[in-house]
Each structure stands twice: as structure tokens, then as C-alpha cells.
C-alpha positions in Angstrom: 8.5 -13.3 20.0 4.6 -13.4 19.8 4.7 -11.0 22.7 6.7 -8.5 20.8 4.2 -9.1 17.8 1.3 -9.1 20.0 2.6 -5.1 20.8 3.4 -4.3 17.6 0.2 -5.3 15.8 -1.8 -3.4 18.8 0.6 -0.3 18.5 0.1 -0.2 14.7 -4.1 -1.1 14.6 -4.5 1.7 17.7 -2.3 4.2 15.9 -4.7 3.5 12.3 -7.6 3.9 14.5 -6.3 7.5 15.9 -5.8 8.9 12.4 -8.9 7.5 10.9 -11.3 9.2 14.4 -9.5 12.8 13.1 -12.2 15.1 12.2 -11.4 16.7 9.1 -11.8 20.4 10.5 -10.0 22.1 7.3 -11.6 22.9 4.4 -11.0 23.2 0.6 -10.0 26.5 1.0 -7.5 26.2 3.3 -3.5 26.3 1.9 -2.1 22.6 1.9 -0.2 21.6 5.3 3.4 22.5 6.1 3.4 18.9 7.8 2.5 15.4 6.1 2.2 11.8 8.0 2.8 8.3 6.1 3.1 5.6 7.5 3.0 1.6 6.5 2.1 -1.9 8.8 3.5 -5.2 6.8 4.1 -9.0 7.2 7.2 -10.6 6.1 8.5 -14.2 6.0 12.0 -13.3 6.6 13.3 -10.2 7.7 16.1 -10.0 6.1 18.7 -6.9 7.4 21.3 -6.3 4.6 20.9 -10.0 3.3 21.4 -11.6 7.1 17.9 -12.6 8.8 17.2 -11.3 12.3 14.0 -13.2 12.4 15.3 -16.4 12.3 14.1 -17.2 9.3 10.6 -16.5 10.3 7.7 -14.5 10.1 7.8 -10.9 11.1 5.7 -7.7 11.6 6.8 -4.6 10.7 5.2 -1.0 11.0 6.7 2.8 10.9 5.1 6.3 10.8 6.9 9.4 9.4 6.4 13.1 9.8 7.1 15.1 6.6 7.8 18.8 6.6 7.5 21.1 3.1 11.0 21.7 3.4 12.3 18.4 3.1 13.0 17.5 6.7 11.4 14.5 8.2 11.8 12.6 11.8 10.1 9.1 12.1 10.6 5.4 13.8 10.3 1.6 12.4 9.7 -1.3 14.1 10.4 -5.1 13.5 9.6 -8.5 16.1 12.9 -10.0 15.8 13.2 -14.3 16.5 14.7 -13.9 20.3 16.8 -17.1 20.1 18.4 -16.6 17.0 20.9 -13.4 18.0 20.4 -13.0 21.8 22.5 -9.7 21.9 19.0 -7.8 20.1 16.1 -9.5 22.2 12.6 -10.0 20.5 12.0 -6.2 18.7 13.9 -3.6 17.1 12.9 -0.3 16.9 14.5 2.6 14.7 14.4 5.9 15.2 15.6 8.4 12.5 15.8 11.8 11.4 17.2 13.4 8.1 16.7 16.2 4.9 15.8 14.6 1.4 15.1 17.5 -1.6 16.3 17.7 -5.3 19.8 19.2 -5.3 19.8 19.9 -9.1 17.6 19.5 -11.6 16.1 15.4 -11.6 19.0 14.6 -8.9 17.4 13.6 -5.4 19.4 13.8 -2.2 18.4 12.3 1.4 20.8 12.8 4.4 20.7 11.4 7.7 21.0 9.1 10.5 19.4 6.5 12.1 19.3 4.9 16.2 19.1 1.4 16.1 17.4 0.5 19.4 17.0 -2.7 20.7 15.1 -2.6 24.0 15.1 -5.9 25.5 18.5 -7.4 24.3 19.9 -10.2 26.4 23.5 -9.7 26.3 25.5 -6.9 25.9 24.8 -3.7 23.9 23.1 -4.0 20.1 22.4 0.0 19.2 24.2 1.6 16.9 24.3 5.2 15.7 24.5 5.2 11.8 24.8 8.1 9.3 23.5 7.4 5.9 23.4 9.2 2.3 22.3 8.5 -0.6 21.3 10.4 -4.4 18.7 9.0 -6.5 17.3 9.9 -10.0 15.7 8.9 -13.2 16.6 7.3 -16.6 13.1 6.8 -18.5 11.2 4.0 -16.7 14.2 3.1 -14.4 14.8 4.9 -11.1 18.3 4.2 -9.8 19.9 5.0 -6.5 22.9 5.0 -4.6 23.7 4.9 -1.0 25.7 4.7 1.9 25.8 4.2 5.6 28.5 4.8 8.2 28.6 3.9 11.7 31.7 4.9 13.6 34.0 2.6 16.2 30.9 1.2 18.8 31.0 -0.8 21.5 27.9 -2.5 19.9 30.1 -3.2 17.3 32.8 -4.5 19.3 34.7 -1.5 19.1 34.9 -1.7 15.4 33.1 0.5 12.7 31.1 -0.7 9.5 31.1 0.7 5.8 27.2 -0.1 3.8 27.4 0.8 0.4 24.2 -0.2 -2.1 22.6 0.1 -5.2 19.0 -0.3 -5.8 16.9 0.1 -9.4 13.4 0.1 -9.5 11.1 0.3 -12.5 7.0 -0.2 -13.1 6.0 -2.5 -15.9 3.8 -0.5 -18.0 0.2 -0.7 -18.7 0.1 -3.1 -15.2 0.4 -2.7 -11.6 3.4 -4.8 -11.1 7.2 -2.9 -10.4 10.2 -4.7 -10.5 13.3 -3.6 -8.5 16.9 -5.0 -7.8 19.4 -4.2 -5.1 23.4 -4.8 -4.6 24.7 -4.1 -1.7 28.6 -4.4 -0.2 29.3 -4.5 3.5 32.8 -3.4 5.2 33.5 -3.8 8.8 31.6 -5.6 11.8 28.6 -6.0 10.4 30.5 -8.1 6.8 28.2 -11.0 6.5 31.5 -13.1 5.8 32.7 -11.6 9.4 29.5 -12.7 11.2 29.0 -16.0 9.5 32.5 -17.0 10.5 34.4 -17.3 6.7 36.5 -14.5 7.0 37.5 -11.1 7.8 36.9 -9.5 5.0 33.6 -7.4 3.3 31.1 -9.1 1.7 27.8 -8.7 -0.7 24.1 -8.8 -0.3 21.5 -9.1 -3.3 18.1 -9.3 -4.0 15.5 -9.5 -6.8 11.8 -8.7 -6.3 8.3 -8.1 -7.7 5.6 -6.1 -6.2 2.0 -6.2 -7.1 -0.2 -3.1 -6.4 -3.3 -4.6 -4.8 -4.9 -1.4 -4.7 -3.5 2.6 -3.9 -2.6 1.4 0.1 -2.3 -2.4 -0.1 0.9 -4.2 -2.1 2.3 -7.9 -2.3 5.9 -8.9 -3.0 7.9 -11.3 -3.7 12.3 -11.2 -3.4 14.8 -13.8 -3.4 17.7 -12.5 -1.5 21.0 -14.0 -1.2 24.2 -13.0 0.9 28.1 -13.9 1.1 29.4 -16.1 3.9 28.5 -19.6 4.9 24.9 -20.3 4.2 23.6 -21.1 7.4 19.7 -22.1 7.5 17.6 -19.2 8.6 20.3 -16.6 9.1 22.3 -16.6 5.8 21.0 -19.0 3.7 19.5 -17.8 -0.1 15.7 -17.4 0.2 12.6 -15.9 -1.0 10.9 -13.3 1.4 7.7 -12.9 1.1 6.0 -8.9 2.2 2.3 -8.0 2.4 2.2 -4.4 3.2 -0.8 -1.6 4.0 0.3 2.1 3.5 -1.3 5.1 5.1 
């Protein structure tokens, strides 16, 4: 695992580095770029994929970078270090690479379409990537964005020849006059990936939910706090309740 980590922090700090050697050869006259670049680098305690860890229950570090287009198309990756002994078929990293259209479809009503390659390079046993389409539409009541989601993956041999169903809920909402933002997310998982299937209780779906806190540091810099929980068998540092800890740097 620190090997993994070791690359990922080195990726991340030499990919900060390129963007902040750029000479800034435009000038205020210029029109605004067709083409936009974010990108984030963070530390968790836990990661935690759809309530299940894949960490081990242990630190991780995390990074992406995403290219924006006016029109509302974007292609990007995200990384994670993954704990090595605790699933063997995804190895010590993970490494996403997606592609999609998000845009306002009427008026306050957000849509984002797409579909993400789960890549795991250095699996030990068998095959972990999975192809999986997701959708979701978002909007705004006052204070309180809400959105709502799904993902798809079709029949995989990754998936032991089965498919999976993701379907989630997420509200956010700042608390005024402070830079704190509060934000809660349900979601429901049908298929291989059921945390009641892969923690051995039974065949059937089952839920994932969290509760967090972030704290705005500054513009680029945020810490947060969630306590997840998941259905199944609580088993200690895959499916056990905890609090997950994120410090994250935006760019």
C-alpha cells in the first residue's frame, strides 16, 4: 500500500507543480476559455465505496483532475490507494476513468450523464473492472440542494457474471453567515455489489448512509467529518459503522 501512496502523492504534487510553472500568456482581453481544469488531492481515514471500505479501514490518498468543456462535456480520472490485503481481487490502487455531459435541462433542473471505467491495475486474482453508466438530476429548494442518482453496470465477469442496480440520494446545504455545509446521503444497492451479498447475510439489496460536516479552511483547502453506516454484518474495517475523516486541497 505505501507504494501505491508513494505514486499517487508524487503523481498529484508533480501534476500541481506543472499547472502552477504555466505562464499565463493570455491577457484580460482575451474571451474566456472553451476548456476549464479542476482538479482536487485529499486524505481520508477510510475510503469508504458505497458504505463498504476498500481501504481496510485505513488511511487513504485520493486525487483526480477533470477537463471541462463550455458545452457541458467533460472527460477526467480519480485515483484511490486501496489496503492490498483486505479485497485481493482489486490490488493496492484504483483508478477511474470517466467521461459524461452535465447542463441545465430546464430551468433550475441539472442533468449529468455518463459512465465510468473502474480500473484496477495490479489486482491479484481475477478481474475487478467494471464498466458503469450513471445518471443523475439535481436542483435547488432555498438553502438545500438535493439530488438524485443512479448507476448501472450490466452482467460482468467482474461481477461474477451478475449486474448491479446504485440508486442514491444526497442533500447538501451551507449554514449561513459561516463556512461550514452540512450534507446527507442514502443510498440502496441491488445486485453483486449489495453490501448484504458481499458481507455474507443474504441475497438480497441493501442500504448505505452517511452524515457529514465540511469546514471551508480557505477557497482550495476543506475538512470533513461523516459517519457512514451500511447494511450487512458489521465486519471491523470493511462494514462496520464509522466516522471518516477527509482533508482535501482543490485546484
Amino acid at each position: 500500500m505505501l507504494t501505491s501512496v508513494r505514486g499517487l502523492v508524487a503523481a498529484t504534487f508533480l501534476f500541481g507543480c506543472g499547472l502552477a510553472a504555466t505562464p499565463a500568456l493570455a491577457d484580460e482581453t482575451d474571451p474566456p476559455s472553451e476548456f476549464t481544469v479542476t482538479g482536487n488531492v485529499a486524505g481520508v481515514t477510510d475510503y469508504r465505496f458505497r458504505g463498504l471500505s476498500l481501504s481496510g479501514g485505513d488511511f487513504a490518498i485520493q486525487g483526480g483532475i477533470t477537463v471541462n468543456h463550455s458545452s457541458g462535456f467533460y472527460v477526467g480520472t480519480w485515483g484511490s490507494s486501496l489496503e492490498q490485503d483486505a479485497l485481493d481481487i482489486y490490488g493496492s490502487a484504483e483508478v477511474d476513468i470517466f467521461a459524461g455531459w452535465t447542463g441545465e435541462v430546464t430551468s433550475g433542473l441539472t442533468a449529468d450523464v455518463g459512465v465510468t471505467y473502474y480500473v484496477y491495475p495490479n489486482g491479484n486474482f481475477g478481474d475487478g473492472n467494471v464498466v458503469e453508466p450513471y445518471a443523475s438530476l439535481s436542483t435547488s429548494l432555498g438553502p438545500v440542494t438535493g439530488k438524485f442518482g443512479l448507476a448501472y453496470a450490466w452482467k460482468q465477469d467482474s461481477l461474477g457474471g451478475d449486474d448491479n442496480l446504485y440508486l442514491y440520494t444526497d442533500l447538501s446545504a451551507g449554514i449561513p453567515n459561516t463556512p461550514i455545509s452540512l450534507a446527507a446521503h442514502v443510498g440502496y444497492t441491488d445486485g453483486a455489489l449489495s453490501p448484504n451479498r458481499l458481507t455474507a447475510k443474504s441475497m438480497g439489496g441493501g442500504f448505505d448512509y452517511s452524515l457529514g460536516a465540511t469546514w471551508n479552511i480557505t477557497k482550495n483547502l476543506s475538512l470533513g467529518a461523516s459517519y457512514v453506516g451500511v447494511d450487512g454484518n458489521s465486519i471491523s474495517g470493511f462494514s462496520n459503522d464509522t466516522v471518516v475523516g477527509t482533508l482535501k486541497l482543490s485546484f
